[in-house]
mmCIF file as Biopython writes it, N, C-alpha, C and O atoms, coordinates in Angstrom:
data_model
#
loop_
_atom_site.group_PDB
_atom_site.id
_atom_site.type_symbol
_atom_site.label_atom_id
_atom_site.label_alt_id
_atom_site.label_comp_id
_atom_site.label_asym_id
_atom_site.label_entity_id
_atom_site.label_seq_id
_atom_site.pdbx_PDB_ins_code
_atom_site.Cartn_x
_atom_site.Cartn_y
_atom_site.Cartn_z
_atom_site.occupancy
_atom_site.B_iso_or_equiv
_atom_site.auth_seq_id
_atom_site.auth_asym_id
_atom_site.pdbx_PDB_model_num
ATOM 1   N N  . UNK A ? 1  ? 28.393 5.478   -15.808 1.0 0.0 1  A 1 
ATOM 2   C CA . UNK A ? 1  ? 27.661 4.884   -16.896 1.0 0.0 1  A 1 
ATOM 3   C C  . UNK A ? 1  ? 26.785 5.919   -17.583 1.0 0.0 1  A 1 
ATOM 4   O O  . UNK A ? 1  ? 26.454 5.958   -18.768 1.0 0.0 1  A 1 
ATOM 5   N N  . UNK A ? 2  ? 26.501 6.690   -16.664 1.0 0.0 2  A 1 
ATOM 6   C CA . UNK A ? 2  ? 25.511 7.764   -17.652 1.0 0.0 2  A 1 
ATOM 7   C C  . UNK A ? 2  ? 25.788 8.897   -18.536 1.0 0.0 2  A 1 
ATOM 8   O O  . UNK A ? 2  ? 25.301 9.398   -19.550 1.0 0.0 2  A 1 
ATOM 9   N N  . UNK A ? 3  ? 27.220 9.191   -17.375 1.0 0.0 3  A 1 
ATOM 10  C CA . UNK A ? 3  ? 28.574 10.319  -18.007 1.0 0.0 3  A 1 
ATOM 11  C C  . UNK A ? 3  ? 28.890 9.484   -19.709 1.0 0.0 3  A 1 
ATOM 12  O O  . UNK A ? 3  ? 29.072 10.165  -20.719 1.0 0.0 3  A 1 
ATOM 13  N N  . UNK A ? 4  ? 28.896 8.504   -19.718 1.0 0.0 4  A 1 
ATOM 14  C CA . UNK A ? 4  ? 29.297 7.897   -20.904 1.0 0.0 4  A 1 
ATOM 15  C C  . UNK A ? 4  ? 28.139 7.841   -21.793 1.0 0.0 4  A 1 
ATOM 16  O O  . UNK A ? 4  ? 28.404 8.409   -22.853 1.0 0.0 4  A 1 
ATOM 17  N N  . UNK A ? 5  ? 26.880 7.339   -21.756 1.0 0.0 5  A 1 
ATOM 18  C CA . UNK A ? 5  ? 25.711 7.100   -22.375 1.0 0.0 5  A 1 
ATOM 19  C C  . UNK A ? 5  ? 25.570 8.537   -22.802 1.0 0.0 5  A 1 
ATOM 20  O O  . UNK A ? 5  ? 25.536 8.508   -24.032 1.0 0.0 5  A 1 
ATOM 21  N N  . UNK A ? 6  ? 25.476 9.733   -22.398 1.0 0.0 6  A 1 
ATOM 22  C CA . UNK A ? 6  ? 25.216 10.852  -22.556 1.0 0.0 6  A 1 
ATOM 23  C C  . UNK A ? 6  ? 26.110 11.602  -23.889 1.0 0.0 6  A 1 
ATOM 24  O O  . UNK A ? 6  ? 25.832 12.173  -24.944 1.0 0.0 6  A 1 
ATOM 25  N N  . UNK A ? 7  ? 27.356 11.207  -23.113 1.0 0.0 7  A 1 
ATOM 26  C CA . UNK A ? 7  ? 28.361 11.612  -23.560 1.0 0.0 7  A 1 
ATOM 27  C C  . UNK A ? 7  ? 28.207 10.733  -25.608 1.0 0.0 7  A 1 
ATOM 28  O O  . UNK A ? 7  ? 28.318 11.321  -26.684 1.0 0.0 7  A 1 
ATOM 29  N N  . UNK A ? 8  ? 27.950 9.340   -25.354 1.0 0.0 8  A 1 
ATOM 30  C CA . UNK A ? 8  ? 27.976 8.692   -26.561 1.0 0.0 8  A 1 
ATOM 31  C C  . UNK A ? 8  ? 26.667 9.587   -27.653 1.0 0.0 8  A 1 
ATOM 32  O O  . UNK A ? 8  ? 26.878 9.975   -28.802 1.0 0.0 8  A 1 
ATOM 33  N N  . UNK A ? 9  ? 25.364 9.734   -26.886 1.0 0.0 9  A 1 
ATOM 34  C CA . UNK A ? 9  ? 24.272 10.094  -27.553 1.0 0.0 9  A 1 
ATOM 35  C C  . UNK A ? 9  ? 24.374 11.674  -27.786 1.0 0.0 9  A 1 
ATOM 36  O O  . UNK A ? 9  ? 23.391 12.238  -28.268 1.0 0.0 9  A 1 
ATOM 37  N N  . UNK A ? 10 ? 25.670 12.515  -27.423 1.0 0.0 10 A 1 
ATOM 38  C CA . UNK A ? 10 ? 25.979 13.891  -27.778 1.0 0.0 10 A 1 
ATOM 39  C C  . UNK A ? 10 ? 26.979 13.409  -28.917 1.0 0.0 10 A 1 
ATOM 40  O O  . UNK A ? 10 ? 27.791 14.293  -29.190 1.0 0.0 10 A 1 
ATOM 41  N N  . UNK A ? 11 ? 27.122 12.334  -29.594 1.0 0.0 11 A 1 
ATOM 42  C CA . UNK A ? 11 ? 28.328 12.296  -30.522 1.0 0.0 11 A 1 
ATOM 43  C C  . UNK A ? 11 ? 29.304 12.844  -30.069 1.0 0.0 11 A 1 
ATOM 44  O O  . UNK A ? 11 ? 30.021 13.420  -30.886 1.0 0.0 11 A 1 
ATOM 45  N N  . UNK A ? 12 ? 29.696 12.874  -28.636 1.0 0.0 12 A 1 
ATOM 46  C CA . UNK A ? 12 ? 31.452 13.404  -28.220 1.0 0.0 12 A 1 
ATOM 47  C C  . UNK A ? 12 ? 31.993 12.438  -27.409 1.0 0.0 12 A 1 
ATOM 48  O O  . UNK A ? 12 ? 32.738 12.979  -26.592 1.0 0.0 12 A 1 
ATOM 49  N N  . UNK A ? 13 ? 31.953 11.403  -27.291 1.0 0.0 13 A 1 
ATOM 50  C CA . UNK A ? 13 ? 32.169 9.858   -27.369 1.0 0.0 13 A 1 
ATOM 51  C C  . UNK A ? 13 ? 31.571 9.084   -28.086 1.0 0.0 13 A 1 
ATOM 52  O O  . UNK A ? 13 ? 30.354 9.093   -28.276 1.0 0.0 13 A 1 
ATOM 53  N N  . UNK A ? 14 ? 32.522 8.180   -28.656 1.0 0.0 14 A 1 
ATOM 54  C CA . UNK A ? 14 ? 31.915 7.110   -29.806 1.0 0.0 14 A 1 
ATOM 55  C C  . UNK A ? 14 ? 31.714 5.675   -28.869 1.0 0.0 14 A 1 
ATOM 56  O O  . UNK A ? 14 ? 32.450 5.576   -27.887 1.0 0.0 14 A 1 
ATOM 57  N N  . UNK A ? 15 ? 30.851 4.693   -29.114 1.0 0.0 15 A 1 
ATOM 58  C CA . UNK A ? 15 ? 30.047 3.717   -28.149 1.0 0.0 15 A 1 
ATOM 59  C C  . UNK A ? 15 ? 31.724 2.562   -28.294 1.0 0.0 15 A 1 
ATOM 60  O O  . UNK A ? 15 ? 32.393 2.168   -27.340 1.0 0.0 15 A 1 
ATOM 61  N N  . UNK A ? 16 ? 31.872 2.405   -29.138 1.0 0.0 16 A 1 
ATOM 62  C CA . UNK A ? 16 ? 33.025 1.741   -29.694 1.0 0.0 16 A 1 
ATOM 63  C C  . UNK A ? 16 ? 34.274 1.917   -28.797 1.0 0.0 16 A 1 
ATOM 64  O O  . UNK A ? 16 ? 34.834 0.907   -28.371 1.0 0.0 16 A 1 
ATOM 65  N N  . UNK A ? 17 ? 34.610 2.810   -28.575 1.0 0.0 17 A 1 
ATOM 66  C CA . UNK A ? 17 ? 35.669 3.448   -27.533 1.0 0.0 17 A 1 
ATOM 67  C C  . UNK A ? 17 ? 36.605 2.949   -26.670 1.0 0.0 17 A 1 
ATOM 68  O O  . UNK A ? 17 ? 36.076 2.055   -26.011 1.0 0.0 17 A 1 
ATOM 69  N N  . UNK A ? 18 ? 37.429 3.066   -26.452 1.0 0.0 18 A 1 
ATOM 70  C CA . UNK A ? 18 ? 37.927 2.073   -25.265 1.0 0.0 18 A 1 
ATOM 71  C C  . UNK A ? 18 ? 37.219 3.015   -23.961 1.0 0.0 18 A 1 
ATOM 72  O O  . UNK A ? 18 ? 36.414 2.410   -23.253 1.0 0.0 18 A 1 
ATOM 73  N N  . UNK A ? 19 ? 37.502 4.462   -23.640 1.0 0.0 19 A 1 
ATOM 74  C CA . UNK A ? 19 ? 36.810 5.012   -22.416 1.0 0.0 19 A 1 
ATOM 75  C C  . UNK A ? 19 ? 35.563 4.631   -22.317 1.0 0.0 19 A 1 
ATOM 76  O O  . UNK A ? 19 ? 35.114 4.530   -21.176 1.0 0.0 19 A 1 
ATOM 77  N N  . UNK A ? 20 ? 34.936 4.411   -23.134 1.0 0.0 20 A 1 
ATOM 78  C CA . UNK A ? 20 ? 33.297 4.138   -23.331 1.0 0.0 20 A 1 
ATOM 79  C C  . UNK A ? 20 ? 32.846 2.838   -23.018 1.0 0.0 20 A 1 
ATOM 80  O O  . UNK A ? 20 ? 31.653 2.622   -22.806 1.0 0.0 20 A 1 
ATOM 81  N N  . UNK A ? 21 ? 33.711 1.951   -22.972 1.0 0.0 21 A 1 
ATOM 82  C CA . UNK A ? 21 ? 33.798 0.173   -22.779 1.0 0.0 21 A 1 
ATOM 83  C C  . UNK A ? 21 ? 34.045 0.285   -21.243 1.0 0.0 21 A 1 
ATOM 84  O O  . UNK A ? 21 ? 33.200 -0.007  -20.396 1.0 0.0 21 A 1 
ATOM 85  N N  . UNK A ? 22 ? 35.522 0.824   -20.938 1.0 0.0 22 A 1 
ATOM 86  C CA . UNK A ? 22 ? 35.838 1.152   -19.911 1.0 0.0 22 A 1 
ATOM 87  C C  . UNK A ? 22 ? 34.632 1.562   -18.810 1.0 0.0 22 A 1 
ATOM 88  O O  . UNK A ? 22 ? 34.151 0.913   -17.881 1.0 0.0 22 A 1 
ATOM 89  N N  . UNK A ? 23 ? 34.368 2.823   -19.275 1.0 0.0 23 A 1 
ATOM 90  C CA . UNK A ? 23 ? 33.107 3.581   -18.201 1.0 0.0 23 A 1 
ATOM 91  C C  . UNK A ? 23 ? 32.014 2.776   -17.781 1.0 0.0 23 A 1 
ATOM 92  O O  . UNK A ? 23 ? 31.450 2.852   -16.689 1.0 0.0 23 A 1 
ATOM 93  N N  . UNK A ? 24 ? 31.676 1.779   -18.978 1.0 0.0 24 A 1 
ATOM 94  C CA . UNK A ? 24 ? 30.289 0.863   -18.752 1.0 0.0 24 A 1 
ATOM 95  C C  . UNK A ? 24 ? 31.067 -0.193  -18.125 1.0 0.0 24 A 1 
ATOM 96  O O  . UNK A ? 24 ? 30.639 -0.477  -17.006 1.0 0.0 24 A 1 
ATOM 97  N N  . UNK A ? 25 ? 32.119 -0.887  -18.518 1.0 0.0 25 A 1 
ATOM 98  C CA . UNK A ? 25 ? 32.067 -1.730  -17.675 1.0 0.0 25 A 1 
ATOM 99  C C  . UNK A ? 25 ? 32.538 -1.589  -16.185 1.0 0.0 25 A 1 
ATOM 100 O O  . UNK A ? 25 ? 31.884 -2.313  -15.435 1.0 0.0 25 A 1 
ATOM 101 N N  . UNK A ? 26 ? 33.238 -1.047  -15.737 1.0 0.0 26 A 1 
ATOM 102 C CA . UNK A ? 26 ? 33.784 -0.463  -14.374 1.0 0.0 26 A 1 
ATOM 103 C C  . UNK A ? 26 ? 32.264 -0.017  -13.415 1.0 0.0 26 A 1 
ATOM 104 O O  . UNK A ? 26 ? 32.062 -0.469  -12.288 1.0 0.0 26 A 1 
ATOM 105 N N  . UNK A ? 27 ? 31.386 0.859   -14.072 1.0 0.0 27 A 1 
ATOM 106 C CA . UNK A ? 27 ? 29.657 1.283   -13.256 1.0 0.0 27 A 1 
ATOM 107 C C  . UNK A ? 27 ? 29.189 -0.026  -13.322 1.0 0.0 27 A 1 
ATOM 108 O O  . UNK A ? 27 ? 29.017 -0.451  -12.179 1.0 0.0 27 A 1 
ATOM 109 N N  . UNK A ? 28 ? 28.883 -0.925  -14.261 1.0 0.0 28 A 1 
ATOM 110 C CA . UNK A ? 28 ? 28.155 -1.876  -14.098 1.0 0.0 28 A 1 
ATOM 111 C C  . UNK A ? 28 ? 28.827 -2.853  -13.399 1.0 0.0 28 A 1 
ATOM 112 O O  . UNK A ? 28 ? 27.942 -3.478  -12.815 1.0 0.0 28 A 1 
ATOM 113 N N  . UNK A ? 29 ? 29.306 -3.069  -13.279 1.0 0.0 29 A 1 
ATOM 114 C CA . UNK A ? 29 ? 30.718 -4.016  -12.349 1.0 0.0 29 A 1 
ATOM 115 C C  . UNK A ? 29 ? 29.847 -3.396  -11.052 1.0 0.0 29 A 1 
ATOM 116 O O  . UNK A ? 29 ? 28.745 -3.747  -10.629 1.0 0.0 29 A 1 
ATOM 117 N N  . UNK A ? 30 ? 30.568 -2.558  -10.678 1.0 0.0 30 A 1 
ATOM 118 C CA . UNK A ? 30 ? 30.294 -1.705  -9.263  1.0 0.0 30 A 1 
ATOM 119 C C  . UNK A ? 30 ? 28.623 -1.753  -8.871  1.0 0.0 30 A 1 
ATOM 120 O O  . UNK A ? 30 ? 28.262 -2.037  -7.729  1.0 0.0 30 A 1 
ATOM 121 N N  . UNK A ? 31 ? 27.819 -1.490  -9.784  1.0 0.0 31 A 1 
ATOM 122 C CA . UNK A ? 31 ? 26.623 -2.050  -9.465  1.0 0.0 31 A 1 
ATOM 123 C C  . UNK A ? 31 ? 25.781 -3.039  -9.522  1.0 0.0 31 A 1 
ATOM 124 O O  . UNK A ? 31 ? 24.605 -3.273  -9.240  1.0 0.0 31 A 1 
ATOM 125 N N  . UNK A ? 32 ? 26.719 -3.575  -9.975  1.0 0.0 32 A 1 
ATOM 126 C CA . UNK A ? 32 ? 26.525 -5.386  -9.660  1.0 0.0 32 A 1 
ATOM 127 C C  . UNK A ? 32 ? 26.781 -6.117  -8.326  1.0 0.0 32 A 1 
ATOM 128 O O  . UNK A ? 32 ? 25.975 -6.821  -7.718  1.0 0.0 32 A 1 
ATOM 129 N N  . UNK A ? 33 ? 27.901 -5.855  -8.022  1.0 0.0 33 A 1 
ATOM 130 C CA . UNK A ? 33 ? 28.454 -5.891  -6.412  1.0 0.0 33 A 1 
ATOM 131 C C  . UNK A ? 33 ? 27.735 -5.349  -5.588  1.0 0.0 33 A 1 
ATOM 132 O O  . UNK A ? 33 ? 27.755 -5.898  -4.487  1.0 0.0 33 A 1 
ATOM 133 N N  . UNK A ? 34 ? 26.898 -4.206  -5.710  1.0 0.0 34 A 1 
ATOM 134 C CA . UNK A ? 34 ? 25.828 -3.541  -4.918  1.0 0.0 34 A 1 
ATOM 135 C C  . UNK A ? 34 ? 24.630 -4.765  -4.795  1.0 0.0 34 A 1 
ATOM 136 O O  . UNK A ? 34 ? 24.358 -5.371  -3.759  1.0 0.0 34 A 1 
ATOM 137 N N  . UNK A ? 35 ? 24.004 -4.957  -6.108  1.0 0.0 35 A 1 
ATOM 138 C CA . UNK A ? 35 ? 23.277 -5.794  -6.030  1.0 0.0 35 A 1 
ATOM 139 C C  . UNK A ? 35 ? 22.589 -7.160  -5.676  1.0 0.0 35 A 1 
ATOM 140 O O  . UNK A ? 35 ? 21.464 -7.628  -5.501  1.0 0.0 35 A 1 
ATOM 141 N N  . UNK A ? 36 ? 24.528 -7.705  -5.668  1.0 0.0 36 A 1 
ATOM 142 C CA . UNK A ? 36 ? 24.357 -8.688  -5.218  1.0 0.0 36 A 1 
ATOM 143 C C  . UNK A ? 36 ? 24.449 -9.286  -3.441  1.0 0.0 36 A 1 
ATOM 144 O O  . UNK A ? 36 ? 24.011 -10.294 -2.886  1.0 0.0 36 A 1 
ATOM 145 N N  . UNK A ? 37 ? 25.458 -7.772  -2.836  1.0 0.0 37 A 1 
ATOM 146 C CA . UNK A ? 37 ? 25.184 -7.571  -2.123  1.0 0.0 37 A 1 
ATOM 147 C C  . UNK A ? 37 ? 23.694 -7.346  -0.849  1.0 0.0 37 A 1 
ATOM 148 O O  . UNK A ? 37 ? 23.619 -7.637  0.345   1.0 0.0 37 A 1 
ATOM 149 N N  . UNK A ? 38 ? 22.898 -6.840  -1.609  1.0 0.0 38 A 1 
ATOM 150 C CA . UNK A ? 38 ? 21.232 -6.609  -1.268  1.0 0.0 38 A 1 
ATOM 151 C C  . UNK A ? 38 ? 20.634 -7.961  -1.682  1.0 0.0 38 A 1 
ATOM 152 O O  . UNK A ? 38 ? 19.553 -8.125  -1.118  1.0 0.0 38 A 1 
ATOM 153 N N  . UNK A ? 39 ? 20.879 -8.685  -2.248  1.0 0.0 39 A 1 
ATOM 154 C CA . UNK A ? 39 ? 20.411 -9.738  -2.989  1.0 0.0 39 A 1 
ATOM 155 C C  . UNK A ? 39 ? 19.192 -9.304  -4.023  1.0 0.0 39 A 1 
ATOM 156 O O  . UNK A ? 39 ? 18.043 -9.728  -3.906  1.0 0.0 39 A 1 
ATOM 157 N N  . UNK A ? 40 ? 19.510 -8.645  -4.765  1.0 0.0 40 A 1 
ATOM 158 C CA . UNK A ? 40 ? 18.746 -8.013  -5.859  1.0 0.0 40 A 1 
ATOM 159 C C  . UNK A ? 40 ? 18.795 -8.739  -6.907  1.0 0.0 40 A 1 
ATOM 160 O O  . UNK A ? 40 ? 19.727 -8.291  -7.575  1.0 0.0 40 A 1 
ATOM 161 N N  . UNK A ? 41 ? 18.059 -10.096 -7.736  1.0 0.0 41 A 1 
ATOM 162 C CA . UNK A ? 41 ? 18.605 -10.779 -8.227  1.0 0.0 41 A 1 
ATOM 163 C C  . UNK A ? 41 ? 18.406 -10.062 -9.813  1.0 0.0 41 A 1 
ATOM 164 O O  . UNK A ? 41 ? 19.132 -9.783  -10.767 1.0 0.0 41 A 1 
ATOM 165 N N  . UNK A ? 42 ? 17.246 -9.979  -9.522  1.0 0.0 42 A 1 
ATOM 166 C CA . UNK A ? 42 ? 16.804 -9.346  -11.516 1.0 0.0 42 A 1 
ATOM 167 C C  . UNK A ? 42 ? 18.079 -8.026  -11.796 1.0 0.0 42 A 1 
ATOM 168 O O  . UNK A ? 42 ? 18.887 -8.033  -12.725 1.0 0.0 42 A 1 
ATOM 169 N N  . UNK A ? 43 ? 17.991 -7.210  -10.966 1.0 0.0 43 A 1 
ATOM 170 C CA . UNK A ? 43 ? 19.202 -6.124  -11.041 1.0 0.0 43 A 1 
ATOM 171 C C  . UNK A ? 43 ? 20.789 -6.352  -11.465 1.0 0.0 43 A 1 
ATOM 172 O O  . UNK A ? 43 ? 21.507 -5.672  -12.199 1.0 0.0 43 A 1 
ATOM 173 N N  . UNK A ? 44 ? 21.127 -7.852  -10.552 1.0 0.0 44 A 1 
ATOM 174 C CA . UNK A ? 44 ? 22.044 -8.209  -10.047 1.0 0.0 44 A 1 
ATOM 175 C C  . UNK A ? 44 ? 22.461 -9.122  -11.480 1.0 0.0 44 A 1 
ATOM 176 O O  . UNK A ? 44 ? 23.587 -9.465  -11.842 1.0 0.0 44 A 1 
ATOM 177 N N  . UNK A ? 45 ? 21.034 -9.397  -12.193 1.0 0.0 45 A 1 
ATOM 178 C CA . UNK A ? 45 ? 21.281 -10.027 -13.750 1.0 0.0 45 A 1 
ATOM 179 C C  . UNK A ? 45 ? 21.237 -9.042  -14.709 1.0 0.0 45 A 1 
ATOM 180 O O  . UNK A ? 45 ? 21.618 -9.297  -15.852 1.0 0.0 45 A 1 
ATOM 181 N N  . UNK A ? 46 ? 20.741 -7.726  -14.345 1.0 0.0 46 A 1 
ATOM 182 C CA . UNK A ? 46 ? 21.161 -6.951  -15.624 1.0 0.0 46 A 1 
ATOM 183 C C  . UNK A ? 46 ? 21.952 -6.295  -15.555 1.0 0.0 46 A 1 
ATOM 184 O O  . UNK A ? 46 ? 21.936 -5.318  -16.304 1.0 0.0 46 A 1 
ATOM 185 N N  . UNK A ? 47 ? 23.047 -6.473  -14.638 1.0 0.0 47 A 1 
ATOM 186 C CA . UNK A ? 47 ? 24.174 -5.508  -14.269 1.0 0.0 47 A 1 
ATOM 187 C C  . UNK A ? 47 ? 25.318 -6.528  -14.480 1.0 0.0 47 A 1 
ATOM 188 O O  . UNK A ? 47 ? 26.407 -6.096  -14.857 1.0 0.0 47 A 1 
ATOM 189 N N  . UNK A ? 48 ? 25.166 -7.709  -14.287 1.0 0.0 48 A 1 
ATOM 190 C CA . UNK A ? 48 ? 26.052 -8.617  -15.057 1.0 0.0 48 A 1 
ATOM 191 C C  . UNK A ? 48 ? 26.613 -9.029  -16.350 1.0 0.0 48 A 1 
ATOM 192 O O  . UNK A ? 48 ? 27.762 -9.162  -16.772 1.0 0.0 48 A 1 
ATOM 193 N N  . UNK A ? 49 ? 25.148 -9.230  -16.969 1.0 0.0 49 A 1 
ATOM 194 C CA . UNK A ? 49 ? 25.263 -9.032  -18.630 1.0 0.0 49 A 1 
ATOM 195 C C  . UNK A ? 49 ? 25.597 -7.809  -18.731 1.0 0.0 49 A 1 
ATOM 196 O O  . UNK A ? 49 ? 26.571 -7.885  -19.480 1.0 0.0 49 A 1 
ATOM 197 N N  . UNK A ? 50 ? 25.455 -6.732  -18.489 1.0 0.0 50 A 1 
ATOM 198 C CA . UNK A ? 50 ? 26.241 -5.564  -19.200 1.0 0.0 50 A 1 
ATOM 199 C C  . UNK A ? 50 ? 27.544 -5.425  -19.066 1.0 0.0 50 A 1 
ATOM 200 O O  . UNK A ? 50 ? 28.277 -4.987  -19.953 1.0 0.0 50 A 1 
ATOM 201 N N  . UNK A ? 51 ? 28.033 -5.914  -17.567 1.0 0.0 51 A 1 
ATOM 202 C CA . UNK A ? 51 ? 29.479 -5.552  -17.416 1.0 0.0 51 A 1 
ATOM 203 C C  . UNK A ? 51 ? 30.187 -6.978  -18.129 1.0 0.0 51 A 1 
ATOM 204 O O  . UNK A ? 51 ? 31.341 -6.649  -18.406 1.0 0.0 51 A 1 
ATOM 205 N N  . UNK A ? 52 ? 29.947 -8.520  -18.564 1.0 0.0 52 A 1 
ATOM 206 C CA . UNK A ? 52 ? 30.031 -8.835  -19.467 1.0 0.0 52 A 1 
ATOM 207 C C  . UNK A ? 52 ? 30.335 -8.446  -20.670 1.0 0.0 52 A 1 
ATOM 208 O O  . UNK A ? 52 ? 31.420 -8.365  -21.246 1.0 0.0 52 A 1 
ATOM 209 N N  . UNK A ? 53 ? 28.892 -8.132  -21.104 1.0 0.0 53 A 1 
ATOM 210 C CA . UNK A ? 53 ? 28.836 -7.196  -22.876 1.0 0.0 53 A 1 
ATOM 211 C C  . UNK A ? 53 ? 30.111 -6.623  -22.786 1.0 0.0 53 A 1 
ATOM 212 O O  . UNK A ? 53 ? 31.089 -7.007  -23.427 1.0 0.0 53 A 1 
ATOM 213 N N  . UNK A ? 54 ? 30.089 -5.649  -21.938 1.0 0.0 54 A 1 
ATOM 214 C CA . UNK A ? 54 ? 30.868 -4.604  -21.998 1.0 0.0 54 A 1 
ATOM 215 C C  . UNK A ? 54 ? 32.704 -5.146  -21.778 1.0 0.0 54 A 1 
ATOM 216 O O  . UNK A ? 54 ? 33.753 -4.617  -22.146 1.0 0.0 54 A 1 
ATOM 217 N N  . UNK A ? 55 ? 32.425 -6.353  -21.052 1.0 0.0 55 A 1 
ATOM 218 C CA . UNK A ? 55 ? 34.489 -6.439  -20.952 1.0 0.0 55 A 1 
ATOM 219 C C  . UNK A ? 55 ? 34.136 -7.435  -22.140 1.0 0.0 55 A 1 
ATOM 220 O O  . UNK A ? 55 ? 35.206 -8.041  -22.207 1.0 0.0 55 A 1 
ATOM 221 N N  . UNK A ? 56 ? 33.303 -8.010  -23.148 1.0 0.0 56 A 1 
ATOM 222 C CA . UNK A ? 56 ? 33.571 -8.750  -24.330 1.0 0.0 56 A 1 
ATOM 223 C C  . UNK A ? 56 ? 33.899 -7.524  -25.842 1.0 0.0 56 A 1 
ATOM 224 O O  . UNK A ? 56 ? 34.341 -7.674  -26.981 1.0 0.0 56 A 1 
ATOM 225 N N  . UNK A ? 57 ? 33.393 -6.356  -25.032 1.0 0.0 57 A 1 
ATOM 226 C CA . UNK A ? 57 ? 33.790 -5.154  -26.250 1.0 0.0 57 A 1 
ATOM 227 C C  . UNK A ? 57 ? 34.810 -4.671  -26.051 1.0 0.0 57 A 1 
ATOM 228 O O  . UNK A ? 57 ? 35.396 -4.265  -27.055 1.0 0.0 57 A 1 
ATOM 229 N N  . UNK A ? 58 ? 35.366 -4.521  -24.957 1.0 0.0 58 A 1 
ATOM 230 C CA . UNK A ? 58 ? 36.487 -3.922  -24.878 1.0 0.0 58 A 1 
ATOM 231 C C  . UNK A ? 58 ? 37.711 -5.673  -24.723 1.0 0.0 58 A 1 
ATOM 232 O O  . UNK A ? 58 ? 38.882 -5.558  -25.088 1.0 0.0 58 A 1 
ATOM 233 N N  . UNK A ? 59 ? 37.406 -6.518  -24.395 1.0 0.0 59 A 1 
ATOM 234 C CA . UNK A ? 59 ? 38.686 -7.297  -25.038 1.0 0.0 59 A 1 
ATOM 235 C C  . UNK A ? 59 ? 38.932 -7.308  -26.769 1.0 0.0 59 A 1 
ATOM 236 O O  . UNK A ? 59 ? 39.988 -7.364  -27.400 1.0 0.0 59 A 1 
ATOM 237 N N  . UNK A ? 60 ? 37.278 -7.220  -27.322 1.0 0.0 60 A 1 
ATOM 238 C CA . UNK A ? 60 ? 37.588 -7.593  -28.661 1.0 0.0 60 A 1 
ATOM 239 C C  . UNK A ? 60 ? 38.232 -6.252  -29.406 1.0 0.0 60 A 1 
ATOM 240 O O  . UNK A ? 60 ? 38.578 -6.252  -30.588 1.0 0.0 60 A 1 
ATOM 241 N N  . UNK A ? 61 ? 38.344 -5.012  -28.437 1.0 0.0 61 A 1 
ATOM 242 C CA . UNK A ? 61 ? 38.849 -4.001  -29.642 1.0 0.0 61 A 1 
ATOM 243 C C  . UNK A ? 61 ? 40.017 -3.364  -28.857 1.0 0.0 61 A 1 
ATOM 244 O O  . UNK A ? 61 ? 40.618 -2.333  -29.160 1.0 0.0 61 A 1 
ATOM 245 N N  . UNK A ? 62 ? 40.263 -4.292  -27.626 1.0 0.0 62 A 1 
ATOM 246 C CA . UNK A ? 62 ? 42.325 -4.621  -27.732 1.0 0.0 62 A 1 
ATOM 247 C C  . UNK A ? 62 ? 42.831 -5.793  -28.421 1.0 0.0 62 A 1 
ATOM 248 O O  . UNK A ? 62 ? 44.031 -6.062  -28.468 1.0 0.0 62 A 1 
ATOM 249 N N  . UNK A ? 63 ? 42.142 -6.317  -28.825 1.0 0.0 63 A 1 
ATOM 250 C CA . UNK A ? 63 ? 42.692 -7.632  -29.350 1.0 0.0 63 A 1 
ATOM 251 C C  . UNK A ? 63 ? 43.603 -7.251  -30.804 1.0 0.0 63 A 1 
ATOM 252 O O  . UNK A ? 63 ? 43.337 -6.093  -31.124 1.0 0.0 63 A 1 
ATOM 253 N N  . UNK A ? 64 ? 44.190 -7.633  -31.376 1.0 0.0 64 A 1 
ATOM 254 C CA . UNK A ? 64 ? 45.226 -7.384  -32.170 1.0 0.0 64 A 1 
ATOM 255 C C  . UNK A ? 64 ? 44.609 -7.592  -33.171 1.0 0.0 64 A 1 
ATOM 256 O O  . UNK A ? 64 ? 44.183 -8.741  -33.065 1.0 0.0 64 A 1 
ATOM 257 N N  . UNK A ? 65 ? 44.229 -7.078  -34.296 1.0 0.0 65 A 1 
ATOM 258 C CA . UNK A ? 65 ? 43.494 -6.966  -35.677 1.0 0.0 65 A 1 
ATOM 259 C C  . UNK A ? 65 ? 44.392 -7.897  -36.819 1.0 0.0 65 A 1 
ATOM 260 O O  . UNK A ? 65 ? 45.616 -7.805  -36.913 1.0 0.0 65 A 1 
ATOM 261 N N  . UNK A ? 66 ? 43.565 -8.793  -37.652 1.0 0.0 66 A 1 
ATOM 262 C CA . UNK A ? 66 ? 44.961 -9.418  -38.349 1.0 0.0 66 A 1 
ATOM 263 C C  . UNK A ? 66 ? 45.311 -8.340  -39.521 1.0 0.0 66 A 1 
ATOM 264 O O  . UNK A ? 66 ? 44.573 -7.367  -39.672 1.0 0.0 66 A 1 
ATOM 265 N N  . UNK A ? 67 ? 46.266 -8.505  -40.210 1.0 0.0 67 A 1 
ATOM 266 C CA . UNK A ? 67 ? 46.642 -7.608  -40.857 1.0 0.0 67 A 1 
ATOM 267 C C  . UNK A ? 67 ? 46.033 -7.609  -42.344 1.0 0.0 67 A 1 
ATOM 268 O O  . UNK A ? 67 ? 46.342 -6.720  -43.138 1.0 0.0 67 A 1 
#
């Protein structure tokens, strides 16, 4: 997630991205499962909504564009 954030705020990944959707949602996923694991609940809610956000950005920019 940070390889990507970094990467987006050097302008050599664009936020839009599929790797960039990808990267956030796959870390936040993974540290969500951590969290919920520990029972970390506030963590365990902001690591959800992101990996959310993040698979609602990357379905909407595989989704097929109308013409």
């Amino acid at each position: 997630m940070l390889a990507g954030y970094t990467l987006a705020q050097l302008r050599m990944l664009d936020p839009q991205s599929i790797p960039y959707l990808v990267v956030n949602l796959v870390g936040s996923a993974i540290l969500a499962v951590l969290a919920l694991e520990e029972r970390q609940w506030g963590f365990l809610l902001l690591e959800g909504v992101w990996a959310l956000v993040s698979l609602g950005g990357l379905i909407a920019r595989l989704r097929p564009r109308p013409a």
